[in-house]
C-alpha positions, 0 to 999 in steps of 0.5 A: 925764428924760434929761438933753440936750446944750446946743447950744454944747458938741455943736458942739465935739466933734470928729468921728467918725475913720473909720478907728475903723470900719475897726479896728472891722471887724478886731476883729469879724472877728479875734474870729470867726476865733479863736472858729471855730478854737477851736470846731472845734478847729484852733487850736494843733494839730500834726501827730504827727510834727512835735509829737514832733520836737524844735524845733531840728530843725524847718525855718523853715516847720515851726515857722512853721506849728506857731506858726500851725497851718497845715498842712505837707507832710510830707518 
């Protein structure tokens, strides 16, 4: 048999906070990105030609996209 909250201490209990459904959203839709990449492959790749550079010889938008595996046009 479950055991039933008594009426006095549910009244007490602070409401729900919205935001947690929002920061709920974000968690469920970060996790789904990161597996989608993962699957497909996409997460930490690097085009040839700037994985075998050196880093200090990468410009701020090259190692930005390396870290974050967006695609960078080549020069």
């Amino acid at each position: 048999m479950a055991e039933s909250v008594p009426m006095a201490e549910a009244e007490f209990r602070a409401p729900y906070p919205k935001y947690l459904d929002w920061l709920r959203y974000l968690s469920a839709f970060l996790l789904l990105t990161y597996a989608a990449s993962k699957m497909l492959g996409r997460q930490f790749s690097l085009p040839p030609e700037i994985a075998l550079r050196p880093v200090g010889a990468l410009s701020g938008y090259q190692l930005a996209g390396s870290i974050t595996a967006i695609p960078t046009p080549m020069r």
